[in-house]
Steps between C-alpha positions, in 0.01 A plus 500: 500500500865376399543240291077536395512353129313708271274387256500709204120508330352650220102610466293446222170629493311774210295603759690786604302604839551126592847423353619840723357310799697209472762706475451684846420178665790340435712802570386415863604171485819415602734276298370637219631730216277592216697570189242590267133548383347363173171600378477198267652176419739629248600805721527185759721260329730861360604582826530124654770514213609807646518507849501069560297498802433192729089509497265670246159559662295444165138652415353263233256705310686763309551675164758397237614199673280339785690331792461175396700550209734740697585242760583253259721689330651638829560118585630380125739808515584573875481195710624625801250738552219388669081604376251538751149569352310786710126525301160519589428187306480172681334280229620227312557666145754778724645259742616178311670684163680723778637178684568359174701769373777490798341710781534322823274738733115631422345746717205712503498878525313463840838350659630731786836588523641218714352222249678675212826494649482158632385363125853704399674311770353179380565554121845608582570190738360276246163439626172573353351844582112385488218711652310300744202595237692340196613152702135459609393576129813240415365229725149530363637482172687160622199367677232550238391255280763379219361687226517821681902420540556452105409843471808666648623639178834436300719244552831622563764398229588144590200373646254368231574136535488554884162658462371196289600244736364640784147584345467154326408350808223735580639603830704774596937362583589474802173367642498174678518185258656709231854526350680812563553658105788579293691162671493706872574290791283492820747710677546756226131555464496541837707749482330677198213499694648677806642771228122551429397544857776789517744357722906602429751215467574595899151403575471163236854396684327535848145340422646211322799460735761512216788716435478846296716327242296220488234739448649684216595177354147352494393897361784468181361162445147599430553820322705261223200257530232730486643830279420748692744776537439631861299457839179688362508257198526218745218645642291506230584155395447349862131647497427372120599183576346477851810510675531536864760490823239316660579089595372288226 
């Protein structure tokens, strides 16, 4: 129990049966703090201000200011606090603006106990804290046929031109006889792709058999590239641009 690092998290949720819930769950989790409840996104991003916790767990459909907009804000204002979405939403037009805005996990409100904590963990390690749900929804997403990708949503600021190249071909970056976009090398969309897949810079190092600071290296050098601001940007990116871990 010594020596246990705390994470300190905030819930967000204006369903107040459900957002009491969360609560009491992760009151039985250990590591974890809670530090405050919001019943909507500007409650949410008041008392992130307030009480600077490590991981929001984010609702996404709520009054006065949904989570989408909350969690980019958070982000914008409060980088070092970490969003994990928690909705019952698993579509498209919930799951890519959320990415998009800075939240590096998305889970569903059927996750148990154990998979919340461990998407806390991985937010907080600087992994991606994906549902098994949302990376299969992801992957189909990245599989389907190249129209289907276009429609992610918004590009994140920074990534028109990168956008353009990679649709002018007619086939999604990163697929075999393609450039990588936005100048990447091999190696760095490599890595990109690996980001998508949700592995930490640990797990890149030990798949590609680099160093961690090789790894990090190769992950500064794309986010210039590519303007995204975090992981779950990269992520986003990766899957518009058909991006994955896997040899080319």
């Amino acid at each position: 129990m010594t020596g246990l690092a705390v994470t300190r998290v905030l819930v967000a949720d204006d369903q107040t049966v459900v957002r009491e819930g969360i609560v009491m769950l992760l009151g039985l989790l250990p590591g974890i703090e809670v530090v405050g409840a919001a019943a909507d996104g500007e409650e949410a991003v008041a008392l992130v201000a307030r009480h600077r916790p490590d991981v929001v767990l984010m609702d996404l459909r709520m009054p006065r200011c949904d989570g989408v907009e909350a969690t980019r804000r958070i982000r914008a204002g409060y980088p070092g606090t970490e969003v994990v979405v928690l909705t019952t939403y698993a579509d498209d037009e919930s799951l890519f603006p959320a990415l998009q805005a800075g939240a590096r996990g998305y889970l569903t409100k059927d996750a148990g106990g154990e998979e919340i904590a461990r998407a806390i963990a991985d937010v907080r390690s600087g992994a991606a804290g994906l549902s098994p749900q949302v990376q299969l929804r992801l992957l189909e997403r990245l599989s389907g046929e190249p129209g289907a990708v276009g429609a992610v949503g918004p590009v994140p600021t920074g990534q028109s031109s990168g956008q353009s190249s990679g649709q002018s071909s007619g086939q999604s970056s990163g697929r075999a006889g393609a450039e990588p976009p936005d100048g990447l090398t091999a190696r760095e969309a490599e890595v990109l792709g690996l980001i998508a897949e949700g592995l930490s810079n640990s797990e890149i190092a030990r798949r590609l058999y680099v160093s961690p600071a090789t790894v990090k290296t190769h992950i500064n050098n794309l986010f210039a590239k590519t303007g995204v601001r975090d992981r779950a940007q990269a992520v986003a990116y990766a899957f518009r641009n058909g991006i994955t871990g896997s040899p080319q």
